[in-house]
C-alpha positions as a Markdown table, in Angstrom:
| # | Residue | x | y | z |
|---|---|---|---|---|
| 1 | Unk | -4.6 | -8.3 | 10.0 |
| 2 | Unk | -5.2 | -4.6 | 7.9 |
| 3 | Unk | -1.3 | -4.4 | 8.1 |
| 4 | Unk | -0.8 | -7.9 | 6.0 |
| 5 | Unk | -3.5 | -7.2 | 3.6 |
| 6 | Unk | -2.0 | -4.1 | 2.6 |
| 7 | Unk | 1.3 | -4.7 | 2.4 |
| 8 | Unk | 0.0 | -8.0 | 0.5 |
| 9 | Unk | -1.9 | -5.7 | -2.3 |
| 10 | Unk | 1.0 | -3.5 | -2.4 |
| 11 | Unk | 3.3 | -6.4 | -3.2 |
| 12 | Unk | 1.1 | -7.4 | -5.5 |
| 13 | Unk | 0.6 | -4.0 | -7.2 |
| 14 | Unk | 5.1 | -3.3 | -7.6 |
| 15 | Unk | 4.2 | -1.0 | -4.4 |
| 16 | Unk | 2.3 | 1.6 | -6.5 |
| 17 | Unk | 0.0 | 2.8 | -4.1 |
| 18 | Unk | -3.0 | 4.2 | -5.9 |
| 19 | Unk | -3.4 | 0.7 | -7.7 |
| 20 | Unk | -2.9 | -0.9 | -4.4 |
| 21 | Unk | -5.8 | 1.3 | -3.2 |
| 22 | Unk | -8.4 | 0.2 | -5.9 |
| 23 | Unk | -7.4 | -3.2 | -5.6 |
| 24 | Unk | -8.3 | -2.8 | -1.3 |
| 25 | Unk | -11.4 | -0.9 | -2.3 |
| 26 | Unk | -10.1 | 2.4 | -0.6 |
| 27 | Unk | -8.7 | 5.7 | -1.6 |
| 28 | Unk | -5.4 | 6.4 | -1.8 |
| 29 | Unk | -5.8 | 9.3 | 0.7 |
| 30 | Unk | -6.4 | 6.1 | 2.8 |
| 31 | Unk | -3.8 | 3.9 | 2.1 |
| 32 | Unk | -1.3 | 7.0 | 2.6 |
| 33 | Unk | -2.7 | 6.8 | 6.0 |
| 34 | Unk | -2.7 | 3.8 | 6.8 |
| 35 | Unk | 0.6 | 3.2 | 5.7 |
| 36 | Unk | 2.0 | 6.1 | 7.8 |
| 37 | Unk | -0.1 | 4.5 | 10.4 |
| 38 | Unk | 1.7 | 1.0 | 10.0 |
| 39 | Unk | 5.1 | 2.4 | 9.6 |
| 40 | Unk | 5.2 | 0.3 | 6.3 |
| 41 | Unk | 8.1 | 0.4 | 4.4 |
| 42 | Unk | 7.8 | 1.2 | 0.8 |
| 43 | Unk | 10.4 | -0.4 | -1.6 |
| 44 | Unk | 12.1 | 2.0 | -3.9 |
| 45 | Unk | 12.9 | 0.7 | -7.0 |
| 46 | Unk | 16.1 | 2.4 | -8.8 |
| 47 | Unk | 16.2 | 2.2 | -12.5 |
């Protein structure tokens, strides 16, 4: 259930984690972890 939410804020937020953060209500020391944690992929987005 904390796996969807934050890969649903992160979606939401174009994958930029410290906006993702704020938007959770944690820091983005946090999110780091928890995304390690997950294993969630981050997109890269090539300009």
């Amino acid at each position: 259930m904390e796996k969807e939410e934050i890969i649903k804020a992160l979606g939401e937020c174009n994958y930029i984690m410290a906006q993702a953060a704020k938007k959770l209500g944690i820091t983005e020391r946090m999110i780091g972890y928890k995304v390690r944690k997950y294993k969630i992929r981050i997109k890269k987005w090539d300009s």
